[in-house]
C-alpha positions as CSV (number, residue, x, y, z in Angstrom):
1,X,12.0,-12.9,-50.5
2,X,15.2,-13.6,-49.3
3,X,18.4,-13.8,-52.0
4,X,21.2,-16.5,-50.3
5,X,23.9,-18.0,-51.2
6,X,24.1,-21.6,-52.6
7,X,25.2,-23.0,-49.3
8,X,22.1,-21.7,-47.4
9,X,20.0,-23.1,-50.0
10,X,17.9,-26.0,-48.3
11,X,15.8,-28.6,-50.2
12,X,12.0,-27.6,-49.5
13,X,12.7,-23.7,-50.2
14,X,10.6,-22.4,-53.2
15,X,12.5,-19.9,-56.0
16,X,11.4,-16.4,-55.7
17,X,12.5,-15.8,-58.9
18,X,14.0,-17.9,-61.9
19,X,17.4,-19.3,-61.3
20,X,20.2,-18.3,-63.9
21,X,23.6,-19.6,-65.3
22,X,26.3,-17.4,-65.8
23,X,25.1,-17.5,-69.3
24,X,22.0,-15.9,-68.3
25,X,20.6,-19.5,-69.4
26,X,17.4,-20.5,-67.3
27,X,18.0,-23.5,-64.7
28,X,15.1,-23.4,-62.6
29,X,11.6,-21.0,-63.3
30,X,10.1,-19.2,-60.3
31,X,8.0,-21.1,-57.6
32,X,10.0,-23.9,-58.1
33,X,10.5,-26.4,-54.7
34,X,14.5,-26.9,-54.4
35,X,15.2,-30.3,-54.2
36,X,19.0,-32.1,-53.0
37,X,19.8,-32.9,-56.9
38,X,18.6,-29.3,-57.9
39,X,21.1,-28.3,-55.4
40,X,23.9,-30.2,-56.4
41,X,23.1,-29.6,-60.4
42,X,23.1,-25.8,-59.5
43,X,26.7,-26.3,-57.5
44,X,27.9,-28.1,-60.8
45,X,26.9,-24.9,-63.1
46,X,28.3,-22.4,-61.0
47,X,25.1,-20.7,-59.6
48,X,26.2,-18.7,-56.3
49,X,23.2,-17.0,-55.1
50,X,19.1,-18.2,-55.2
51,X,16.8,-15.9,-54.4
52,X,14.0,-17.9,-52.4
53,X,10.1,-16.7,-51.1
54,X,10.2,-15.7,-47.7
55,X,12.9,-14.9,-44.9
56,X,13.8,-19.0,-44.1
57,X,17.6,-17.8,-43.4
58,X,18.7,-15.1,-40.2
59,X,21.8,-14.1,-41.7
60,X,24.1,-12.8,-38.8
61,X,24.2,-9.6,-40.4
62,X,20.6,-9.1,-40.7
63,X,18.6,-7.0,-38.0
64,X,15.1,-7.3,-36.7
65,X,13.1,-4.1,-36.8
66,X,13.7,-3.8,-33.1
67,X,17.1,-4.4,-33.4
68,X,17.6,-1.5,-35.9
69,X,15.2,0.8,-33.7
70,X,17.3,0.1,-30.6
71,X,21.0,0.6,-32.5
72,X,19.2,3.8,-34.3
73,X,18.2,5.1,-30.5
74,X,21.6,4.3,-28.9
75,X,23.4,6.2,-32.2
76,X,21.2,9.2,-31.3
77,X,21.6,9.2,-27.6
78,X,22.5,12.6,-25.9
79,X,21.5,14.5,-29.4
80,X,20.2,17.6,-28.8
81,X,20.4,19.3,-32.5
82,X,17.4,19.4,-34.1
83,X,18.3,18.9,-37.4
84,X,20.3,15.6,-36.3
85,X,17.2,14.6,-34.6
86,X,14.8,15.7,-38.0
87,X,17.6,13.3,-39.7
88,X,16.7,10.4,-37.2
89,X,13.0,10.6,-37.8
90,X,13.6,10.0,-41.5
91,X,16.0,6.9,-41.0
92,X,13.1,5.7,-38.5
93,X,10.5,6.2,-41.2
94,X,12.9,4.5,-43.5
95,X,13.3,1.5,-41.0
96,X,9.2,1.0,-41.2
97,X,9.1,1.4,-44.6
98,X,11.4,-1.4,-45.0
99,X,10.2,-3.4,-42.7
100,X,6.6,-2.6,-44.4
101,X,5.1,-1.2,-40.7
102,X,3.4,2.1,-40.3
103,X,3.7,4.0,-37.5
């Protein structure tokens, strides 16, 4: 599931979730394909963000799992302490867990 906003919305992605108004009125139920006129009708009733299934979109300030592995590496480089190290370990186990990988 990936929540975007409206203007990375592209006709073909599927709701992840129902689609609201500011109202908290339904527009669109979950598992719902996006169409061009369900795009512009959500535009029209000031809907900002869809979450959608999947990861469709690489955001620019979303990371890969390697990408976070090699920024949390080059953070820790040169550490010696081994509670700073202990501390690294738990953000890495944190990574996979987000990522949904085990070790």
């Amino acid at each position: 599931m990936q929540r975007l906003p409206l203007s990375f919305i592209r006709p073909g992605m599927r709701t992840y979730e129902e689609v609201l108004d500011s109202q908290g009125r339904v527009l669109c139920g979950k598992g719902i394909e996006i169409t061009e006129e369900m795009l512009k009708r959500f535009q029209d009733l000031g809907v900002s963000y869809i979450t959608v299934e999947g990861t469709p979109v690489k955001l620019p300030w979303e990371k890969s799992l390697d990408e976070e592995l090699q920024a949390l590496e080059e953070r820790f480089k040169g550490v010696e302490d081994e509670t700073l190290l202990q501390i690294k370990e738990i953000i890495k186990e944190l990574l996979f867990e987000k990522f949904k990988i085990k070790e």
